[in-house]
C-alpha positions as CSV (number, residue, x, y, z in Angstrom):
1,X,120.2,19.5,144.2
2,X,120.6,21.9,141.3
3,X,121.2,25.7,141.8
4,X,118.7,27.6,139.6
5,X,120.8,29.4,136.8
6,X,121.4,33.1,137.0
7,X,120.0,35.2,134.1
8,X,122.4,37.0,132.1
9,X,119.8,39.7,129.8
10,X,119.3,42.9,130.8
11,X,115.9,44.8,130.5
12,X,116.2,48.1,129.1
13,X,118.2,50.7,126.9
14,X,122.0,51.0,126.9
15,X,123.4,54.4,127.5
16,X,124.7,54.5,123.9
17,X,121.3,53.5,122.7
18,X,119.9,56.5,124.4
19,X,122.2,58.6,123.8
20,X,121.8,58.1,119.9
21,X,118.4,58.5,120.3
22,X,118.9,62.1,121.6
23,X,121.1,62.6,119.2
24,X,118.4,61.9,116.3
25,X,116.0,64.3,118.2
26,X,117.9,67.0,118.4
27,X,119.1,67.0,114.7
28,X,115.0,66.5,113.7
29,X,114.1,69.7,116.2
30,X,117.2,71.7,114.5
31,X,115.4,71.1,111.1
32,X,111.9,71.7,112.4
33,X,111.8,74.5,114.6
34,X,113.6,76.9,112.4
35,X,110.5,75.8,109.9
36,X,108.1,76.5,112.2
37,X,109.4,79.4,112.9
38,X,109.2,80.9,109.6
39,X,105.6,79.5,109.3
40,X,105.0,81.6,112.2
41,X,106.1,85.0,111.0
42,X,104.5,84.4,107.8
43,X,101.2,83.6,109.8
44,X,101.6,86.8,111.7
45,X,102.6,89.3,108.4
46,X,99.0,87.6,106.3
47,X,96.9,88.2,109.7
48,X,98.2,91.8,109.7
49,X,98.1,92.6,106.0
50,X,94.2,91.2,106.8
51,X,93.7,93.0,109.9
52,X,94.6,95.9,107.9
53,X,92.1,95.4,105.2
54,X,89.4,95.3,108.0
55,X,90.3,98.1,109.7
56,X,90.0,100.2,106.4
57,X,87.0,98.2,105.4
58,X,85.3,99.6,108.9
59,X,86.3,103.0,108.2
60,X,84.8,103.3,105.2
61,X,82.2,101.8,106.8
62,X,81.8,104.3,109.4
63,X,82.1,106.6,106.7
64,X,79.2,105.7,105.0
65,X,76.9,105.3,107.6
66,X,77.3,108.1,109.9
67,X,77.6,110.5,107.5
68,X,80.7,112.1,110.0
69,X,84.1,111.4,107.9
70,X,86.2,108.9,109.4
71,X,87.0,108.4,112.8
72,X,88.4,110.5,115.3
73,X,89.8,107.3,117.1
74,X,90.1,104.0,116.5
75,X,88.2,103.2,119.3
76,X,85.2,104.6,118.0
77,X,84.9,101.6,115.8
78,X,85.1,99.3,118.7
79,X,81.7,97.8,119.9
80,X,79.9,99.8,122.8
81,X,80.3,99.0,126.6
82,X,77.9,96.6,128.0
83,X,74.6,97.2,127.7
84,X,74.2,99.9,125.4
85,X,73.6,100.6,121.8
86,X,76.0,100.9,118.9
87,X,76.4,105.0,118.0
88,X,78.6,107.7,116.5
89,X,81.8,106.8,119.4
90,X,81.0,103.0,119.6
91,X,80.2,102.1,116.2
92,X,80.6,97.9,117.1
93,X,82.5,96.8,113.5
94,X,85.3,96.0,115.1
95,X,86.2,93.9,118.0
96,X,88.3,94.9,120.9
97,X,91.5,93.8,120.0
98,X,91.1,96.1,116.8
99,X,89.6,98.9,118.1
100,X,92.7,99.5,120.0
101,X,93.5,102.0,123.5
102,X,94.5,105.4,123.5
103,X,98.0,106.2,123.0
104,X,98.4,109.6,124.0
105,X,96.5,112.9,123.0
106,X,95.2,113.7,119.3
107,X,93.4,110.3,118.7
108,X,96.3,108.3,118.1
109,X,95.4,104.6,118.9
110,X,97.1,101.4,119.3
111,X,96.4,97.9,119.2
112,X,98.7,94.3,119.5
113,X,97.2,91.3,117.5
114,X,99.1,88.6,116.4
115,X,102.9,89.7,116.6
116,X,101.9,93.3,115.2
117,X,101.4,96.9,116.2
118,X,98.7,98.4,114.3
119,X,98.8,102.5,115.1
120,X,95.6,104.4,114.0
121,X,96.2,108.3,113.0
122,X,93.3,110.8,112.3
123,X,94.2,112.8,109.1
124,X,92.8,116.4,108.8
125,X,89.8,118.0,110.0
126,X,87.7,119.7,107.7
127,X,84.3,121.4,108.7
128,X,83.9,119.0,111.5
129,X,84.5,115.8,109.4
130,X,88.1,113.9,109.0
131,X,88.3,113.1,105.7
132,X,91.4,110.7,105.6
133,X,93.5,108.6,107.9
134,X,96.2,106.2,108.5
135,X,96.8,103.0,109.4
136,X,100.7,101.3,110.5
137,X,101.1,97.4,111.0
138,X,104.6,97.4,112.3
139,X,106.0,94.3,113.9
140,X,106.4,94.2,117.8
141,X,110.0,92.8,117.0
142,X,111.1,93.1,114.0
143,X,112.5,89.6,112.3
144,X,110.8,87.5,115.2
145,X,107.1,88.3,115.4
146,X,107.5,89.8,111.3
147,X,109.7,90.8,108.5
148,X,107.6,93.8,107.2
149,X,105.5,96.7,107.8
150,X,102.5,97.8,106.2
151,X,100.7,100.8,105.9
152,X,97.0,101.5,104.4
153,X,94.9,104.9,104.2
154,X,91.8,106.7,103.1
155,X,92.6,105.1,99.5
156,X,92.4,101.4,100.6
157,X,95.8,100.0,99.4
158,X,98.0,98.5,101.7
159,X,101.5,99.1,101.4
160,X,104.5,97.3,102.5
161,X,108.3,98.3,103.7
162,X,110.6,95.5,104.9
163,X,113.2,98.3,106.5
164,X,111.4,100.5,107.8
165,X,107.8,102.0,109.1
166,X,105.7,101.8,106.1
167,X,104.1,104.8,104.3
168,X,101.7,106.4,101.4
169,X,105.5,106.3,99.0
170,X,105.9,102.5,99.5
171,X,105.1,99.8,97.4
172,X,101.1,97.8,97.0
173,X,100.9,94.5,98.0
174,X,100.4,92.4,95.0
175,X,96.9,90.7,94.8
């Protein structure tokens, strides 16, 4: 009687094998991630250069329609609560994220979208109405969630800084 003959292949990956399949991973994520990264923060800086243009865009719209200035607080151009109508405090051109929450006394607001801190200030007073404002887009962390800041006001042109907070002395966006 014949014995039955013992295999000799093996199933499956040899350590090297695997281990130069790591190896090619990890050199593919070390060119990719970096990339992605990049994509990211530019993603972040266009959605706050455009988050910007809306929030002016709303005040001039609030202007315009209430016949009160601008607003007193960025909230006021948040939609009402539940259940009740748009009016002079809850104007509803703005979502929530926008619109912002108080940060401190004298109208100052603050809102976080998309890597960015965007900081409403009132400007003057002036029988009854506030007749400018500003608006800062600052990143939350500077060279991870964006490079730059931005800045816009009454006059509508945003304004960029890549050092610092931006202000009315920087220089326009281009287009």
């Amino acid at each position: 009687m014949q014995g039955v003959p013992m295999k000799t292949e093996s199933n499956g990956f040899s350590l090297i094998e695997l281990l130069i399949v790591v190896a090619i991973i990890l050199i593919i994520a070390s060119i990719a991630i970096p990339n992605f990264l990049r994509s990211r923060v530019t993603a972040n800086q266009a959605a706050a250069v455009e988050s910007l243009r809306a929030l002016s865009t709303a005040e001039f719209t609030y202007f315009s329609t209430y016949n009160a200035g601008y607003t007193s607080a960025l909230g006021y151009l948040g939609p009402p609560p539940s259940g009740f109508q748009d009016d002079i405090t809850h104007a509803g051109i703005v979502d929530n994220v926008l619109s912002g929450t108080a940060a401190g006394g004298s109208g100052t607001m603050i809102s976080i979208k998309n890597g960015y801190n965007f900081t409403y200030s009132p400007g003057v007073s002036v029988n009854g109405q506030i007749l400018s404002f500003t608006i800062n887009a600052d990143p939350v962390s500077r060279g991870t969630t964006g490079l730059n800041s931005y800045f816009v006001d009454q006059t509508g042109v945003v304004r960029q800084n890549s050092t610092r907070q931006a202000s009315a002395a920087d220089s326009p966006l281009a287009g």
